[in-house]
LUMMITOR-698992 format. One record per residue (C-alpha): residue number from 1; x, y, z negated. Coordinates in nm, 4 decimals, decimal comma. Layout:
+-----+----------+----------+----------+
: seq :       c1 :       c2 :       c3 :
+-----+----------+----------+----------+
: NUM :        X :        Y :        Z :
...
+-----+----------+----------+----------+
END
This chain:
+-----+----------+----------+----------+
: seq :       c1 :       c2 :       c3 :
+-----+----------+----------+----------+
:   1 :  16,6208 :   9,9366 : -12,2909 :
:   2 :  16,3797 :  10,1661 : -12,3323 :
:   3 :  16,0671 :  10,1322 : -12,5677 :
:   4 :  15,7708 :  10,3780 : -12,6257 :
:   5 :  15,4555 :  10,4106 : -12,7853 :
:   6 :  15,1328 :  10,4450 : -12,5350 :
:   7 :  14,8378 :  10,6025 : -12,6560 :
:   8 :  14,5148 :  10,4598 : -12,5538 :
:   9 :  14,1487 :  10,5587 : -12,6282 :
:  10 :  13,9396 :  10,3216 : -12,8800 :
:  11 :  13,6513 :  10,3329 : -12,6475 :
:  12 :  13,6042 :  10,0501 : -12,3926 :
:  13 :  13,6521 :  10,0346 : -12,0225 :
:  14 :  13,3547 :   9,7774 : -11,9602 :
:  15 :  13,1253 :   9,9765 : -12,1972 :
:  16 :  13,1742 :  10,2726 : -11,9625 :
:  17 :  13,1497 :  10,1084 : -11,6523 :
:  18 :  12,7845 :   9,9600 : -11,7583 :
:  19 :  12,7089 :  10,2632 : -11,8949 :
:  20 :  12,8258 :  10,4572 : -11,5813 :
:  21 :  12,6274 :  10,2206 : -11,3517 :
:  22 :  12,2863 :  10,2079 : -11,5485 :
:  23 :  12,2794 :  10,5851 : -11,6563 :
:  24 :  12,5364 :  10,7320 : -11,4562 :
:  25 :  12,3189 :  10,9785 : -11,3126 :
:  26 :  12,2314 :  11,1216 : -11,6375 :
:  27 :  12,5808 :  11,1531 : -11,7340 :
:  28 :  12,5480 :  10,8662 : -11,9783 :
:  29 :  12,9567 :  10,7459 : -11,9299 :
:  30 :  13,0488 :  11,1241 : -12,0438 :
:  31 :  12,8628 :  11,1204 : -12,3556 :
:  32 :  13,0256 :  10,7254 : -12,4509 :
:  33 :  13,3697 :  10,9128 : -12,3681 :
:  34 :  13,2948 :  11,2562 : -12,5756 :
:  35 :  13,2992 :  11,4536 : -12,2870 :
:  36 :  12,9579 :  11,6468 : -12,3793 :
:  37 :  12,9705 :  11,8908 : -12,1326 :
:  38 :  13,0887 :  11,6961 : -11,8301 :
:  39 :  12,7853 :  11,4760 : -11,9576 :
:  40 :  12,5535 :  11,7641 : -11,9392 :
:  41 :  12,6691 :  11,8804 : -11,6102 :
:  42 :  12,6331 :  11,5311 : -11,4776 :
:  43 :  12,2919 :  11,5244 : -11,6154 :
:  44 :  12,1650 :  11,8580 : -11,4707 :
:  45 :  12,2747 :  11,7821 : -11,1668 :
:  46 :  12,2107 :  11,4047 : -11,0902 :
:  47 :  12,6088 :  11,3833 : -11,1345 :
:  48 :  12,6561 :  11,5794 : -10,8231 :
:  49 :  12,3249 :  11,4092 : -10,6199 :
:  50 :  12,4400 :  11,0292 : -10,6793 :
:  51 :  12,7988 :  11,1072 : -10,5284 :
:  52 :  12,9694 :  11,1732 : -10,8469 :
:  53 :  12,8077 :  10,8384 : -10,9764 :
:  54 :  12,9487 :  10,6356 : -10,6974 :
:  55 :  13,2329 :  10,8038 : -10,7669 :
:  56 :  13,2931 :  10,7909 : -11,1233 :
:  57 :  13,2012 :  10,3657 : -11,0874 :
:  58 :  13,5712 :  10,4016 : -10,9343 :
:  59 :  13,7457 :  10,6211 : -11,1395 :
:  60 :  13,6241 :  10,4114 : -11,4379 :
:  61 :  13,7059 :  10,0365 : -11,2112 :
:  62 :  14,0698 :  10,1775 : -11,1138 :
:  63 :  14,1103 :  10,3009 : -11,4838 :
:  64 :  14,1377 :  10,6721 : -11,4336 :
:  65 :  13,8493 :  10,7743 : -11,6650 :
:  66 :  13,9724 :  10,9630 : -11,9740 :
:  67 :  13,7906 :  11,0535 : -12,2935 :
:  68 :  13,7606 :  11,3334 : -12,4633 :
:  69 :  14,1499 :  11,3555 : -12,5747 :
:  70 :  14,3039 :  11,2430 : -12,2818 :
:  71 :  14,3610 :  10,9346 : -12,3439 :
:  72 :  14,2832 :  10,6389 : -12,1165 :
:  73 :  14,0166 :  10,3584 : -12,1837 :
:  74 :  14,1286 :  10,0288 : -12,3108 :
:  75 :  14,0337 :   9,7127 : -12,1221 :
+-----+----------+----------+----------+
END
């Protein structure tokens, strides 16, 4: 049997998903997450002219969206 402890990130899924959908293009999700610079890259660039928005809405709906440590979102 095998047991193990799983790291997870105390920031929320949903919170980033809103966050990504209302101020995505500024990079808003980044910031929530600690990811300052990825925020301010998003935000100079209209998160890559809107693709990187509809983009990130996925990343964050399929759970892939890490924060600043590596660690995934919780639900």
């Amino acid at each position: 049997m095998a047991t193990g402890v799983y790291l997870s990130s105390h920031k929320k899924k949903r919170t980033a998903l809103l966050l990504c959908i209302f101020t995505g293009v500024f990079g808003g999700h980044y910031f929530y997450v600690g990811r300052f610079m990825r925020g301010l890259l998003a935000m100079f660039t209209f998160n890559f002219l809107f693709i990187g928005w509809l983009l990130d809405i996925i990343k964050i709906m399929r759970g892939r969206l890490k924060d600043n440590n590596g660690l995934p979102l919780i639900d």
